[in-house]
C-alpha positions as CSV (number, residue, x, y, z in Angstrom):
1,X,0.0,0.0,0.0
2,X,3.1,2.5,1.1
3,X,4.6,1.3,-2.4
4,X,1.4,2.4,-4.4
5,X,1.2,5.6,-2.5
6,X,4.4,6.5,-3.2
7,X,4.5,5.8,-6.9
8,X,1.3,8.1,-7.2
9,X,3.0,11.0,-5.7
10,X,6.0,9.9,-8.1
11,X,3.8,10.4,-11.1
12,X,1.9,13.5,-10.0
13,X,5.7,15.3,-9.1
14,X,6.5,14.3,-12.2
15,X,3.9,15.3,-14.3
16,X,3.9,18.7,-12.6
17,X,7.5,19.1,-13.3
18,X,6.6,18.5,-16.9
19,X,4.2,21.8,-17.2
20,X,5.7,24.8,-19.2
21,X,4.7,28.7,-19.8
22,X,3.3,28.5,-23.0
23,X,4.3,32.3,-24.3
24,X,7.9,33.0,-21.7
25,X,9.0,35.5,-23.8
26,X,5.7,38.0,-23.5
27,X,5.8,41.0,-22.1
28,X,3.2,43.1,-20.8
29,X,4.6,46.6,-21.8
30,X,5.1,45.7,-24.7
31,X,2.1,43.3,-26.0
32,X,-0.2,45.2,-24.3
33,X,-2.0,48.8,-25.5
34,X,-0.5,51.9,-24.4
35,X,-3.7,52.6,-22.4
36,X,-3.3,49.8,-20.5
37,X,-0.3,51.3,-18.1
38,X,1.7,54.4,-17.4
39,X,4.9,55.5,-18.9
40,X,7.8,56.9,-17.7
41,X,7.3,60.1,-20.2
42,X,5.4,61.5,-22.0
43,X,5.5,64.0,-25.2
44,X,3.8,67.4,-25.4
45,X,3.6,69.2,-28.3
46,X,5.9,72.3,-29.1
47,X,2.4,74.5,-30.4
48,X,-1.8,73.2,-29.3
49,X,-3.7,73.5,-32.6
50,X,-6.1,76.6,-32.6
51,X,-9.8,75.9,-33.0
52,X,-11.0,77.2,-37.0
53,X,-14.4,77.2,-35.7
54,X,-17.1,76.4,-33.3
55,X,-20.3,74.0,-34.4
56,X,-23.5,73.2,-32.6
57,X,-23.6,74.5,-28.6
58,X,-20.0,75.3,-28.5
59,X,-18.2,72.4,-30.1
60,X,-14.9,73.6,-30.7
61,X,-13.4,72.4,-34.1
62,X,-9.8,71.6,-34.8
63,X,-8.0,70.9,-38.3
64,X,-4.8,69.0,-38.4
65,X,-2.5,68.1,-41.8
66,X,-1.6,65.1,-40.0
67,X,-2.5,61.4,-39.4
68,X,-1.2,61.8,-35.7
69,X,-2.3,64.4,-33.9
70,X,-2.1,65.6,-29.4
71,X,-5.2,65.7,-27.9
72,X,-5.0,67.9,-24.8
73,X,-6.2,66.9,-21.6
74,X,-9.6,68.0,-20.7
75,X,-8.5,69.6,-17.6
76,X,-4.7,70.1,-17.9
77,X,-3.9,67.0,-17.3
78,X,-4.3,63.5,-15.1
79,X,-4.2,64.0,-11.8
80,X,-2.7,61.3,-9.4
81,X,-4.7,59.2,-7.3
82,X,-7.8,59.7,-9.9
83,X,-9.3,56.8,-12.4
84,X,-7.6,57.7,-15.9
85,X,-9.2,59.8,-18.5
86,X,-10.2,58.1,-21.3
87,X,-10.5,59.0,-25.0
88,X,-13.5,57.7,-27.3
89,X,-13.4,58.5,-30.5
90,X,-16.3,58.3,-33.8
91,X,-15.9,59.0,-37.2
92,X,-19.7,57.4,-37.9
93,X,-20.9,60.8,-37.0
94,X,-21.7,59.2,-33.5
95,X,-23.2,56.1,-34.5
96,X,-20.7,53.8,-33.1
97,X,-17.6,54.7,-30.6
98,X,-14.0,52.9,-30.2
99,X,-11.8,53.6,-27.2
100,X,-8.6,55.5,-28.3
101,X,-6.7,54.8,-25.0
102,X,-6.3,56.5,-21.3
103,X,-3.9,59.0,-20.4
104,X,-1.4,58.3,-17.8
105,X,0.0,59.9,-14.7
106,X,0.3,63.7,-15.2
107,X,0.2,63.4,-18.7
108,X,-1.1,67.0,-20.7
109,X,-1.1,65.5,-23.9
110,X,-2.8,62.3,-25.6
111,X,-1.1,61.3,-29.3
112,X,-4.0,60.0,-31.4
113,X,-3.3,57.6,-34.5
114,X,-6.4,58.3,-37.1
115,X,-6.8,55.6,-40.0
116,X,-7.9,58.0,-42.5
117,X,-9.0,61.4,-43.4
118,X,-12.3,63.2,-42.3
119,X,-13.8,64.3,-39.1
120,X,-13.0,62.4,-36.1
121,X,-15.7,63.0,-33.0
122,X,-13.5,62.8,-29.5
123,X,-15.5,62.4,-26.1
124,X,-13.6,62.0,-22.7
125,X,-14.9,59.4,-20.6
126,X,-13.8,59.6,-16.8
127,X,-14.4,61.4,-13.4
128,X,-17.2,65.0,-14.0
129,X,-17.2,64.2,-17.8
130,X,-21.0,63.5,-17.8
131,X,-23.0,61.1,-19.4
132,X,-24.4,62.0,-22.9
133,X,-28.1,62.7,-22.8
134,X,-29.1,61.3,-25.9
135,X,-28.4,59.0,-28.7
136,X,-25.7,59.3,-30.5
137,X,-23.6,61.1,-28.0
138,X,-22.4,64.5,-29.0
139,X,-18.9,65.4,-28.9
140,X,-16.5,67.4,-26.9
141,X,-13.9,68.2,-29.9
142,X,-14.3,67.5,-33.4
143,X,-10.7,67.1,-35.0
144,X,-11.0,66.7,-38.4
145,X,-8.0,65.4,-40.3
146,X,-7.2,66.2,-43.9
147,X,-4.2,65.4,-45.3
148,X,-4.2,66.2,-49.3
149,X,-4.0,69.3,-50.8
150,X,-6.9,71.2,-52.5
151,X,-7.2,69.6,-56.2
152,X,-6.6,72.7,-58.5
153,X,-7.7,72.7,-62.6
154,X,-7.0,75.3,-64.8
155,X,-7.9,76.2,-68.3
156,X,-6.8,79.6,-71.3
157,X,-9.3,79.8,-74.1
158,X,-7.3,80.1,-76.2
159,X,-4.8,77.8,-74.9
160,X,-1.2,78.0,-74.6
161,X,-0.6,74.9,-77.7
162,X,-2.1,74.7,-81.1
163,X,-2.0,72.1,-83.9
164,X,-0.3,73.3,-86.9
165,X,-1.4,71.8,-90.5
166,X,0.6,68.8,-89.8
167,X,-0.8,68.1,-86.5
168,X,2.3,68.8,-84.1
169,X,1.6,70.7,-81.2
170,X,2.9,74.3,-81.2
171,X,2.5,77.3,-78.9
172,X,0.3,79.9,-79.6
173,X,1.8,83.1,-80.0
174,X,-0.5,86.0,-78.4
175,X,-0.7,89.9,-79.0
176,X,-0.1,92.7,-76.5
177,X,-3.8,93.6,-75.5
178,X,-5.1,89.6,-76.7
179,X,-7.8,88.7,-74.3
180,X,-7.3,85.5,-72.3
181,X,-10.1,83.8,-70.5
182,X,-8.5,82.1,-67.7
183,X,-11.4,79.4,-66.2
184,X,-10.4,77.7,-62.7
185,X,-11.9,75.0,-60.4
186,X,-10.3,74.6,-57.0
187,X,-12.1,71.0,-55.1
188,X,-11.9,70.7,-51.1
189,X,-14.0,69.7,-48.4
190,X,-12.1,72.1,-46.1
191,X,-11.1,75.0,-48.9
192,X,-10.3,78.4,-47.2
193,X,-13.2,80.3,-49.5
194,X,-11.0,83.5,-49.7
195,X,-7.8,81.7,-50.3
196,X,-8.2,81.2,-54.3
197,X,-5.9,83.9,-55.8
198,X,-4.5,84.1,-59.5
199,X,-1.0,85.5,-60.0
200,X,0.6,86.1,-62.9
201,X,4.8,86.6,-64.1
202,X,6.8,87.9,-66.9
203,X,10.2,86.9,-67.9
204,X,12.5,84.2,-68.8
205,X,11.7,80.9,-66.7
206,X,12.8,80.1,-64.7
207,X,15.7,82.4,-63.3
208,X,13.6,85.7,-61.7
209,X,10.3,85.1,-62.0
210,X,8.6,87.5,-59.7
211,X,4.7,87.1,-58.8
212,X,2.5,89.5,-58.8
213,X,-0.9,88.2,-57.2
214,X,-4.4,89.8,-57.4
215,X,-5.5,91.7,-54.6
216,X,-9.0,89.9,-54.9
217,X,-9.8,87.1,-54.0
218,X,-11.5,84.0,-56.1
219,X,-14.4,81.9,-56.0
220,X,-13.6,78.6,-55.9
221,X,-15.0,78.0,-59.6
222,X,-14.8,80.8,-62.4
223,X,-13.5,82.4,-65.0
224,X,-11.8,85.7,-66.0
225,X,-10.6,87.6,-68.8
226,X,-7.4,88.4,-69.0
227,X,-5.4,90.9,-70.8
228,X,-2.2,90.6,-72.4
229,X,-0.4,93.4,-70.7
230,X,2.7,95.5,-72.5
231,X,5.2,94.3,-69.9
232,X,4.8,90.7,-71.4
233,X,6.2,91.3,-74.5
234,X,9.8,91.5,-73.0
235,X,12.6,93.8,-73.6
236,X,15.1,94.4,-76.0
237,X,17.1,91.8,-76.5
238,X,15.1,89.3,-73.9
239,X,14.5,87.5,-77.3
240,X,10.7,87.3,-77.2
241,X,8.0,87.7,-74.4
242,X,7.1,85.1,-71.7
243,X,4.1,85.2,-69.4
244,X,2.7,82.5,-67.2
245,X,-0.6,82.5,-65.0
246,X,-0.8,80.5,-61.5
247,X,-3.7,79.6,-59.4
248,X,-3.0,79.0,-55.7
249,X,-5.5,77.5,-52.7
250,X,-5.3,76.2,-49.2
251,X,-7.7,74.6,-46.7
252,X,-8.1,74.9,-42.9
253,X,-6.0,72.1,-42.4
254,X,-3.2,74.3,-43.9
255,X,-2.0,72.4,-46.6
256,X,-1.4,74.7,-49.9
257,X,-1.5,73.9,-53.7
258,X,-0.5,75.5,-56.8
259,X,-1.3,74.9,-60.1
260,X,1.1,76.9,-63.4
261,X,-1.0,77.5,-66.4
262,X,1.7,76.4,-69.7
263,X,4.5,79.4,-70.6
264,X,2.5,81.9,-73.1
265,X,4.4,83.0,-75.7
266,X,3.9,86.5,-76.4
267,X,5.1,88.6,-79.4
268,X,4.6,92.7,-80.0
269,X,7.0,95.6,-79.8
270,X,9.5,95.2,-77.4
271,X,9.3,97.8,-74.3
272,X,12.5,100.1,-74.7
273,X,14.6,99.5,-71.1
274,X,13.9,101.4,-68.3
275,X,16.6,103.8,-67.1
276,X,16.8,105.8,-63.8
277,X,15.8,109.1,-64.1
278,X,19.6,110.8,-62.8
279,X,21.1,114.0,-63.4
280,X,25.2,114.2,-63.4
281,X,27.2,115.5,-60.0
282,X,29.5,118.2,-60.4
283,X,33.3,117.3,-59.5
284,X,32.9,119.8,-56.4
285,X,29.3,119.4,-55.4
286,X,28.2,118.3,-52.0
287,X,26.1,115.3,-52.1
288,X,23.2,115.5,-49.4
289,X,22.9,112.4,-47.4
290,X,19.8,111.3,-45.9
291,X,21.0,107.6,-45.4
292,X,18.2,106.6,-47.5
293,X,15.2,107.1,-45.7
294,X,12.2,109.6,-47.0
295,X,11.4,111.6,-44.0
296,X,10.2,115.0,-43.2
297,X,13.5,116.2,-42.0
298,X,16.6,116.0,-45.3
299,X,19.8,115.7,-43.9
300,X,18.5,115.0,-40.5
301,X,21.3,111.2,-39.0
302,X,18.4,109.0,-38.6
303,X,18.2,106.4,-35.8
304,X,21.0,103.8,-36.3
305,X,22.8,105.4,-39.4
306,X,26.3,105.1,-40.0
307,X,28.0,108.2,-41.3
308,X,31.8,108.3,-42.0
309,X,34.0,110.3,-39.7
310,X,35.9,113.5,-41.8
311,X,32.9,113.8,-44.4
312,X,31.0,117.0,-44.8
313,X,26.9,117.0,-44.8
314,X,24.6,120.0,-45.2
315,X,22.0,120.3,-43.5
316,X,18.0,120.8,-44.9
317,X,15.8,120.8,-41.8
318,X,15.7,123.4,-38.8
319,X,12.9,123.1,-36.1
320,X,10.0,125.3,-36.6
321,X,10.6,128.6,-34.4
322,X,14.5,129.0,-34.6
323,X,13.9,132.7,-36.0
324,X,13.1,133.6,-32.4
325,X,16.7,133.4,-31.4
326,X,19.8,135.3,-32.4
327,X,22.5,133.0,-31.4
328,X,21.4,128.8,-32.5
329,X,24.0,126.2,-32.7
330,X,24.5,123.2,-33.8
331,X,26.5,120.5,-31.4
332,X,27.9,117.0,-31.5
333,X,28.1,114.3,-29.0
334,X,30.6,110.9,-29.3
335,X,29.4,110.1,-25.8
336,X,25.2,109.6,-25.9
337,X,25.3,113.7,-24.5
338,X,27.5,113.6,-21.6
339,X,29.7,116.5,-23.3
340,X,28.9,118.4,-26.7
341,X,31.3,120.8,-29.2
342,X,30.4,123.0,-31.8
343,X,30.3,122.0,-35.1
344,X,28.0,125.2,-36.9
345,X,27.1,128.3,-35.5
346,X,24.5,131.4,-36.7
347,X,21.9,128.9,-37.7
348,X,19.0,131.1,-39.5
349,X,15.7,130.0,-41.0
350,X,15.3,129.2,-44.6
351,X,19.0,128.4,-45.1
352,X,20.6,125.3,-44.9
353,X,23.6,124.5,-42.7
354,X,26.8,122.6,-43.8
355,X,29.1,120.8,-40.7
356,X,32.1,118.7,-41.0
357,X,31.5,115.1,-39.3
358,X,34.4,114.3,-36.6
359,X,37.1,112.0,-37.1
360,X,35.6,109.8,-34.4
361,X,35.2,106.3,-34.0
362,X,31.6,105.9,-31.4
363,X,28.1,104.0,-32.4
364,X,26.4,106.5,-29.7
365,X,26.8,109.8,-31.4
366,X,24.4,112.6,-31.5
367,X,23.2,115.9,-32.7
368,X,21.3,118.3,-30.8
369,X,20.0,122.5,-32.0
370,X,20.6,124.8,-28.9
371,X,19.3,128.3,-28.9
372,X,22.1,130.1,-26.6
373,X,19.7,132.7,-24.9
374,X,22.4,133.5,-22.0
375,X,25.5,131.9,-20.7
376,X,23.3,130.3,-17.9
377,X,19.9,130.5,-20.3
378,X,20.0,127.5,-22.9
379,X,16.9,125.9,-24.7
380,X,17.4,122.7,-26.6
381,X,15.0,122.7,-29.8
382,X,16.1,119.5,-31.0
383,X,18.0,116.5,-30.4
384,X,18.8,112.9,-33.0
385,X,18.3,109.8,-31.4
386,X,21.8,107.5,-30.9
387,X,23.8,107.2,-34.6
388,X,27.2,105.5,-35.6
389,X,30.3,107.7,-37.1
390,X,33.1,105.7,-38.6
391,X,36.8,107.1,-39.3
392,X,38.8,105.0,-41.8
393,X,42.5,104.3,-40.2
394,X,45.0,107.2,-41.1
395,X,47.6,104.6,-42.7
396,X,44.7,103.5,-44.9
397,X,45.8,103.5,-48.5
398,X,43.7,102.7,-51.8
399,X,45.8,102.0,-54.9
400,X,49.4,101.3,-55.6
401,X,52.2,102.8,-52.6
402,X,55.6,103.2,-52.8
403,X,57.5,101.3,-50.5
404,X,61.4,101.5,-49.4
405,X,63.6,98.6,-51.1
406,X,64.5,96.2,-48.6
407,X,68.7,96.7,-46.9
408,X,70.5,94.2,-48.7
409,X,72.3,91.5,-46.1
410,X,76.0,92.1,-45.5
């Protein structure tokens, strides 16, 4: 009987000893869904997107370019010691729901993964969410996902090629003042209504090619006539006259198309070049500086302006009411106004004023007009704001220089 016993037990160690994990390589972080536990980190994105609009009782709407997209955290994000937040998500209008996944631990930002394109409806499911009233549930966000770009067609009538009386294509040469209808059609569930805008170019293609677009904007489908402006004959020597037509669109998802209408092949007088408009400069005549900028005030340093140290300037502007005093100067800082010198004196109304520029070296120069009413009486009618003066180097020579030969070794 003790012999029986004893083989039972045998068997049954043995048997146990036989039993295996059937899967000993799983592991649960990485089989399972990333809902299913917390991670060490989390990713935030560097920009939220901005709601485009807001549908029904305040259903914000978001638009992304992209299949992956952050969902924000209802209220910031998870707090711990609270059941997670969870994400359900439609894109059957409501009709039927899937579960996107949970955030984790202090985590702001949930990263959805949408199949496809079009509207996806996002509800949060977790502690003072609610419970939806009716059926189908209405959302919290709408995110609607578009990746592809508005389609874009565009047609000339006439068009830009042309069977000859052998049937090869050839272009179509147009006349200054020929009337182009240019049709569109611009297709996208999302299209930015006032985005459609035609812009048209001149030139050889395609070194500069500048744009010049509409300033009205397009309906999604029309047409418009078009006239073959002078400028797109060419110039002299250009060797024959280029234009080119361009249709451009974007949706609220932000993704932008453009469409070029074929190169149009203009002939016509060519347009004589344009020349600046200059007169010549006398060997010994002053050239007034006004670094450039239109203002009220000609020969005026403007804020920031380099002027070079040992030039001479003249002077345009005074300050209204200078004819009330006798004695008005005009001084010069290097040191942002802790000391001032002279550099015109007897300044009078109606005639300009001509000053030598210091040899200095400071980027916080300044000018200043001071009617001297008394040794201890001065009024200050005007001051610049902080300029640079530069002074080339003495020893600083342009052209050939003589130099000493070299002492021969002994």
């Amino acid at each position: 009987m003790r012999i029986k016993i004893f083989l039972m037990m045998l068997v049954l160690f043995v048997a146990g000893c036989e039993v295996q994990d059937e899967n000993p390589n799983w592991n649960p972080q990485q089989d399972y869904k990333s809902w299913t536990y917390d991670k060490p980190c989390y990713y935030r994105p560097s920009e939220d997107l901005q709601v485009v609009e807001v549908v029904g009782a305040g259903i914000p709407v978001y638009y992304t370019d992209s299949k992956r997209f952050f969902v924000k955290h209802s209220t910031g994000y998870q707090v711990p010691g609270e059941p997670r937040l969870g994400i359900w998500y439609s894109t059957s209008a409501g009709e039927e729901w899937d579960r996107g996944g949970y955030y984790g631990v202090e985590q702001s930002h949930f990263l959805f993964h949408a199949d496809a394109d079009g509207p996806h409806w996002i509800r949060f499911i977790g502690p003072n969410q609610g419970v939806a009233a009716a059926t189908p549930g209405t959302p919290h966000r709408i995110y609607v996902v578009d990746t592809t770009r508005p389609e874009i067609e565009i047609t000339l009538d006439p068009p830009a090629t042309e069977k000859d009386k052998k049937g090869n294509d050839v272009p179509h040469i147009y006349s200054v003042g020929e009337i182009v209808k240019v049709r569109w059609y611009v297709r996208d569930a999302n299209l930015v209504t006032d985005s459609v805008r035609m812009a048209t170019t001149f030139g050889t293609f395609p070194e500069n090619v500048v744009w010049s677009t509409f300033p009205q904007g397009l309906q999604p489908n029309g047409a418009i006539n078009v006239p073959i402006p002078a400028d797109a004959a060419g110039r002299q020597g250009a060797g024959g006259g280029r234009m080119r037509i361009r249709i451009e669109a974007a949706d609220k998802a932000g993704n932008v198309n453009y469409i070029f209408s074929e190169i149009l092949h203009v002939d016509g007088p060519p347009l004589p070049a344009k020349r600046p408009t200059v007169r010549t400069v006398g060997p010994w005549e002053l050239v007034v500086m006004t670094e450039g900028v239109t203002s009220g005030k000609p020969g005026w340093p403007q804020p920031g302006a380099m002027i070079r140290g040992g030039t001479s300037r003249i002077l345009h502007w005074l300050p209204t009411g200078i004819e009330k005093y006798k004695n008005v100067v005009l001084q010069f800082s290097t040191n942002n106004g802790r000391s001032w010198r002279n550099v015109a004196e007897n300044l009078q109304a109606g005639r300009t004023v001509k000053w030598s520029v210091p040899q200095v070296n400071s980027k916080i120069c300044r000018l200043r007009i001071l009617a001297v009413i008394s040794e201890e009486h001065r009024l200050m009618l005007a001051k610049t704001q902080a300029f640079t003066v530069h002074t080339a180097p003495p020893d600083t020579i342009f052209g050939p220089k003589k130099v000493r030969p070299e002492p021969r070794e002994k």
